[in-house]
N, C-alpha and C positions, 0 to 999 in steps of 0.2 A: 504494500500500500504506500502509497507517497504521501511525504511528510507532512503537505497542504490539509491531506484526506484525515490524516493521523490527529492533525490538530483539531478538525471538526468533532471526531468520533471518541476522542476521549476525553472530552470535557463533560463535566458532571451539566444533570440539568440544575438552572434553567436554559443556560449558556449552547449546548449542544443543538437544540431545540430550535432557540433563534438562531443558529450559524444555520445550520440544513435549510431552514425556511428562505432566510436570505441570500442561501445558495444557490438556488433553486431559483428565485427571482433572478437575479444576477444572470446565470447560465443562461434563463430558458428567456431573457431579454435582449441580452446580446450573446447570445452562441457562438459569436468569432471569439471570445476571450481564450485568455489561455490561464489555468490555475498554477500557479509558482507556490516557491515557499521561501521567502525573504525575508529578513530580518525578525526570523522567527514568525513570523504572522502566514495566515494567506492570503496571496498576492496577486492580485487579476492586471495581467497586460491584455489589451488591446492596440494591436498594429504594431506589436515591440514596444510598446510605449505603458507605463505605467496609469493602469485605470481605478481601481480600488483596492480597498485591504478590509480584512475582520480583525477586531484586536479586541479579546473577550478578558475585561477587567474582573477576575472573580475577587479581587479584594472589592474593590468599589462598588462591584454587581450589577455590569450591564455590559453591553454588547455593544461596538462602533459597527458602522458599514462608513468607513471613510473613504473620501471621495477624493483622488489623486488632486484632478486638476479644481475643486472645488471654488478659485477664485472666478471662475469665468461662469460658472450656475447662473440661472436667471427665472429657475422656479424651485417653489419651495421653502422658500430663503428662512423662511421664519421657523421653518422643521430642523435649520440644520445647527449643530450645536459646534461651537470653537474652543470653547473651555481654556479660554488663554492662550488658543493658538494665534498666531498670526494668519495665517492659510490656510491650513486644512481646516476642512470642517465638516461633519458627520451625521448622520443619523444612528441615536441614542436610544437602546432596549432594554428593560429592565425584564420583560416579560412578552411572549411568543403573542401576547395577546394584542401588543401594544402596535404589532407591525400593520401598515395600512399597506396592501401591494401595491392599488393603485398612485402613495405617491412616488413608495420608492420607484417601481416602471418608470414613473415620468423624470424623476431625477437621474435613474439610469440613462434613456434615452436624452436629455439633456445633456450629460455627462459627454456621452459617446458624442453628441454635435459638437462638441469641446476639446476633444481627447486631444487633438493635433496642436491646440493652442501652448502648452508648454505648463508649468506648475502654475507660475508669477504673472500676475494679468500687467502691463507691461502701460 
């Protein structure tokens, strides 16, 4: 099994739970992705180019879907959380319940009209 696969399937729930779900979005939205496993997380390139990550805090207890190029988004804006970042910025789960498909699809889809634009909105 590969490492990206490892990190969804041995995390305790609730955490396991929303990674599959949001895998699942991810995948079955943009199908060209390809799943890595970088900097310890898993790591979705689209076109060679970095598109998202999951990075499941079980201290703090919640789930990112962080969005590479995030500066260049133009919906959603108010879903997405920076928690002191400069740039990145994410959508935040505490609970499998909490996921809406419909926005994450459309911030996916957004995302990928973006992908080529580079991290730093310029």
């Amino acid at each position: 099994m590969k490492p990206a696969e490892n990190y969804i399937l041995l995390q305790p729930e609730p955490f396991r739970g929303i990674l599959m779900e949001l895998q699942v979005l991810v995948e079955t939205t943009v199908p060209e992705v390809r799943l890595d496993y970088k900097y310890k997380l898993p790591f979705y390139y689209l076109n060679d180019k970095p598109f998202c990550y999951f990075n499941a805090s079980r201290k703090k207890g919640y789930v990112d879907l962080c969005l590479w190029n995030s500066a260049h988004l133009t919906v959603h804006l108010d879903k997405l959380v920076t928690d002191g970042r400069k740039v990145m910025k994410s959508l935040r789960y505490f609970a499998a319940e909490e996921i809406d498909g419909a926005i994450v699809v459309e911030l996916l889809n957004d995302a990928k009209s973006v992908n080529h634009k580079g991290f730093y909105k310029k």
